[in-house]
C-alpha positions as CSV (number, residue, x, y, z in Angstrom):
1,X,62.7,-2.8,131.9
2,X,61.8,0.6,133.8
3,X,61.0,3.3,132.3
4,X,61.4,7.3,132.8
5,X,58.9,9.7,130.8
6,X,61.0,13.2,130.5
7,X,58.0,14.4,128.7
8,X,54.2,13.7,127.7
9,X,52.0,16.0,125.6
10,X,49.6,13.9,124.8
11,X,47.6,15.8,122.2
12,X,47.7,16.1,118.2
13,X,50.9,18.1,117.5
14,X,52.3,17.1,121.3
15,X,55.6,15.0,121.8
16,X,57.0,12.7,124.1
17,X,60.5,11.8,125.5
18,X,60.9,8.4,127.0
19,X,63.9,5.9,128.3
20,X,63.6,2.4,129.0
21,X,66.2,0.6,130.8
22,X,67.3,-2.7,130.7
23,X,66.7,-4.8,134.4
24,X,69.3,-7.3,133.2
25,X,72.6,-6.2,132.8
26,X,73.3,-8.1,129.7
27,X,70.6,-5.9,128.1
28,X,72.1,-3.6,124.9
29,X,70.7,-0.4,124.7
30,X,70.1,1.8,121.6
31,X,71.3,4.7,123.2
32,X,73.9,4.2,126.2
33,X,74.7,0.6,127.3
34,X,71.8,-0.4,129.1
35,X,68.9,1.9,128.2
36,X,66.7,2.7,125.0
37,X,65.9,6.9,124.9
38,X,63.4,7.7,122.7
39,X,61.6,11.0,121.2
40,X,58.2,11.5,119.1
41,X,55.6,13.6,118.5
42,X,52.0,12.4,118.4
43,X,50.3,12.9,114.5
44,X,46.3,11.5,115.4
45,X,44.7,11.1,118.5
46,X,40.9,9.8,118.2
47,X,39.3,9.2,121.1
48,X,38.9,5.2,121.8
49,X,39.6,4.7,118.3
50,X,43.6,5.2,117.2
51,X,46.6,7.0,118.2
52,X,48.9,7.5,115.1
53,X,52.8,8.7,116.7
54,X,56.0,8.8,115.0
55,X,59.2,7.9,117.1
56,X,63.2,8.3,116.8
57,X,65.8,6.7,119.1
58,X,68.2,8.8,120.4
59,X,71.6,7.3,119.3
60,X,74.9,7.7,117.6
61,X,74.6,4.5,116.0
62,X,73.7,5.0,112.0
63,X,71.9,1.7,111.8
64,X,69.2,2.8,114.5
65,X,68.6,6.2,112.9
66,X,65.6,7.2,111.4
67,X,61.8,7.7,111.9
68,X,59.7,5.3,112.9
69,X,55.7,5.6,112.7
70,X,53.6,3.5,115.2
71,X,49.6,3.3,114.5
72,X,47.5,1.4,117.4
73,X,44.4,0.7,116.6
74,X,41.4,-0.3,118.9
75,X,39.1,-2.2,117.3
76,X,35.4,-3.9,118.9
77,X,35.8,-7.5,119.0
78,X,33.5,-10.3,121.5
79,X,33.9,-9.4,125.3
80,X,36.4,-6.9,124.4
81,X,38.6,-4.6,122.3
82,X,41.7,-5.7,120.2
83,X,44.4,-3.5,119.8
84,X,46.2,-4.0,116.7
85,X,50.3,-2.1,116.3
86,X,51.6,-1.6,112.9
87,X,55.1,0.1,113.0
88,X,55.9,1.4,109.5
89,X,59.9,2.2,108.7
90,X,62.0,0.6,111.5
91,X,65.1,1.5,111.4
92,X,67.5,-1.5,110.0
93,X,69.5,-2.4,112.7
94,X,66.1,-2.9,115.0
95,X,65.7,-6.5,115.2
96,X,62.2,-7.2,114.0
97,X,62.0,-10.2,116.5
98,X,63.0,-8.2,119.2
99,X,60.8,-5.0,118.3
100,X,57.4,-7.9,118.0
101,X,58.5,-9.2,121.3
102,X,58.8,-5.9,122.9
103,X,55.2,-5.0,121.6
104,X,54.0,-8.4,122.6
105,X,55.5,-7.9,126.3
106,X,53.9,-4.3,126.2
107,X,50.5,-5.4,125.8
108,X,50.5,-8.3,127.8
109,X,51.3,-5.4,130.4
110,X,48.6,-3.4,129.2
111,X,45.7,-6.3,129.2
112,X,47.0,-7.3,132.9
113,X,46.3,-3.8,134.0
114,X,42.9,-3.7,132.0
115,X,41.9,-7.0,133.1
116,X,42.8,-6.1,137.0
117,X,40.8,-3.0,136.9
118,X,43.6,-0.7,137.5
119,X,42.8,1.5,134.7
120,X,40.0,3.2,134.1
């Protein structure tokens, strides 16, 4: 997937706009054929701790409706940090497989760019 970020106000009270689209073209997106467009608004932000956000895709389809509240959660564990995600009230038609695989993928990202040094 690629992604596009129309918008990022990245404190308490900010929101966010973001579409992810499918590389492969047998990909189904939530919101046109091929991408995922999604909007939120950012409810807690401590400081190396936790980020609490709460997201809604943008689509027509009744199934994928609905609010959806993420919490990631850094937490101290040997050599490192863990990061723990909870999403509370998926919509129904969001596979749960494909929403842990997503999140799996995500932070396998994440620790590559850690682990390279490319953040900082």
């Amino acid at each position: 997937m690629s992604s596009h970020v129309h918008k990022f106000d990245a404190c308490e009270g900010g929101s966010f706009r973001i579409s992810l689209t499918y590389d492969e073209p047998s990909g189904t997106g939530k919101t046109s054929a091929h991408t995922d467009t999604y909007q939120g608004q950012f409810v807690k932000l401590v400081p190396n701790a936790q980020v609490i956000e709460i997201i809604e895709f943008e689509t027509t389809d009744p199934k994928l409706r609905g609010q959806m509240t993420i919490t990631t959660t850094l937490v101290d564990a040997s050599g490192g940090t863990d990061v723990v995600v909870l999403h509370e009230g998926i919509p129904g038609g969001v596979s749960r497989v494909d929403n842990e695989t997503g999140t799996e993928m995500a932070l396998a990202n994440l620790a590559k760019l850690v682990e390279a040094g490319s953040l900082s």
